[in-house]
N, C-alpha and C positions, 0 to 999 in steps of 0.2 A: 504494500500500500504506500500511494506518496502521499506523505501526511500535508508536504509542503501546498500540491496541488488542491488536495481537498480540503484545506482551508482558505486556496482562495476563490476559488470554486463557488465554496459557502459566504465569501465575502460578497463576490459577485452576486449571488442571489439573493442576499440581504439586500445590499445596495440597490438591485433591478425592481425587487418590492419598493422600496420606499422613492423610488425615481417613478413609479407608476402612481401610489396614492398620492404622491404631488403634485405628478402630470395632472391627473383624476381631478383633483382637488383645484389648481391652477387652470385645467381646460375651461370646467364648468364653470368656475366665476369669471374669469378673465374674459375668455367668450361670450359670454355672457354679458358682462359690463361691454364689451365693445361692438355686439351686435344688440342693446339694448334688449335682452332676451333676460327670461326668468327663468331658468330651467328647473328650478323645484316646483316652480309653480304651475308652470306646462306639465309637469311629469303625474302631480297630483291631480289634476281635472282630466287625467287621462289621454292626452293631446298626443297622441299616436304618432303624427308628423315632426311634431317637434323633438320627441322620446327620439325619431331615426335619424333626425338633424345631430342632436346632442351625442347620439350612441356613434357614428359615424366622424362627427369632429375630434372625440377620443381617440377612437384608433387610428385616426390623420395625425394628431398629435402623439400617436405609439411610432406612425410611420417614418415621422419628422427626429423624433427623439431616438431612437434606437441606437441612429448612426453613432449618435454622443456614448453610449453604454460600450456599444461596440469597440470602439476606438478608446475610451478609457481603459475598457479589460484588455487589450491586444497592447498598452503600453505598461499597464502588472503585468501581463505575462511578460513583454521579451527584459521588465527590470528582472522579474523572481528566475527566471533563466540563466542569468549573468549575473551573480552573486559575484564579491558583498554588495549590497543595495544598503546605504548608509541611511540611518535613521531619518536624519534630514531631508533626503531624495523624498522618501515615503511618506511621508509628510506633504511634502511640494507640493507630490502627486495627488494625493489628495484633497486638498485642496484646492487645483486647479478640476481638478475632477468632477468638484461640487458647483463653482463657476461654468465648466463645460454643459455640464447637463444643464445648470439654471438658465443658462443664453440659448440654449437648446429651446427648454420649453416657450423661456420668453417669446424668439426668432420666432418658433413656430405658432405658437396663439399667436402675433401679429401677421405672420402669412397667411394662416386660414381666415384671420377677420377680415385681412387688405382681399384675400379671396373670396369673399363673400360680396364684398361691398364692389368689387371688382363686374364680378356676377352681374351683381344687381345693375350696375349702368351699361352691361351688354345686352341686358331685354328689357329693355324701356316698353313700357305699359304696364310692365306685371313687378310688385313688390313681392319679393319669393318667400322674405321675413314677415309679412301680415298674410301672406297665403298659408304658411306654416305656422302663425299661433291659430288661423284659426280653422287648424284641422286637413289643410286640404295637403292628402299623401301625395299626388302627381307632381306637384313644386318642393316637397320635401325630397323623394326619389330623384328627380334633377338635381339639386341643392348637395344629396346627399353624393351623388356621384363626381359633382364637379370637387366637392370637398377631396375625394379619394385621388382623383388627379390631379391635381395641386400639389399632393401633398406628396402624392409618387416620385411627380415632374421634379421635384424642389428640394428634396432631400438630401440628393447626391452633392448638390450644390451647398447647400446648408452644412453638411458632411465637412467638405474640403473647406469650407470657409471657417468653421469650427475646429477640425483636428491642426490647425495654427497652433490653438492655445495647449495643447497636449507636450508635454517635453518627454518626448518619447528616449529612452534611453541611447545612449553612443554605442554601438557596437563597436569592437576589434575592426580594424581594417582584411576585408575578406572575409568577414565572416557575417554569416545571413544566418539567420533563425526566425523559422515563422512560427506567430502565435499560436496558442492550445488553444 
């Protein structure tokens, strides 16, 4: 057994829980405050349209965010590979870690809102946010699909624009190792 591996392993797992109830937590209010949306309120009068708007911008914001988890575990891995990794590095890294994901989530609620509002002035006659609080699934299902591509389109970009801030470890010259 490597003990090394499976405790970071288990670190990562930790970390990917509490990066999602804050995504969770950050989607639905932030979204929320910048699409002028209620989303507890939609969800308790049963607002079907809005429940697939809100359920759909999560996973936009899972799709946007990842790259962040991704790209922080793939720089613990190639430190914990090349020991010693001095307590200070460890540190650094974490801490930039918790910025990388935070500008993650941030970047991505302001992508999906600018995408919304984006939306909204490409079909002029129809408001797709008063079709969806009040019920109607046809502009939510639209809504819900531009969300998913948006968030597909933007990520890789968002990605490379974000793993800047990662101080991924200096290898040996010549020597490669890819992450676990």
């Amino acid at each position: 057994m490597d003990l090394t591996l499976f405790v970071v392993g288990l670190v990562k797992v930790v970390f990917g829980g509490l990066v999602a109830a804050l995504g969770i937590g950050l989607g639905m209010h932030g979204l929320g405050r910048l699409l002028d949306s209620h989303p507890v309120e939609e969800l308790r009068q049963g607002n079907v349209a809005a429940g697939l708007v809100h359920a759909t911008s999560l996973v936009s914001l899972g799709l946007l965010v990842q790259h962040a988890l991704k790209a922080t575990g793939d720089a613990v891995d190639i430190a914990v590979q090349n020991p010693p990794v001095p307590p200070i590095a460890v540190l650094q890294l974490m801490g930039l870690s918790l910025v990388h994901v935070a500008l993650s989530l941030a970047v991505g609620v302001a992508v999906l809102a600018l995408g919304v509002r984006l939306f909204d002035k490409m079909t002029p006659g129809i408001d797709e946010l008063a079709e969806v609080r009040k019920g109607n699934i046809a502009a939510a299902l639209i809504l819900c699909a531009f969300l998913l591509v948006i968030a597909l389109l933007t990520a890789p970009g968002l990605q490379a624009t974000l793993n800047g801030l990662i101080p991924f470890p200096q290898l040996p010259t010549g020597m490669l190792r890819a992450p676990a």
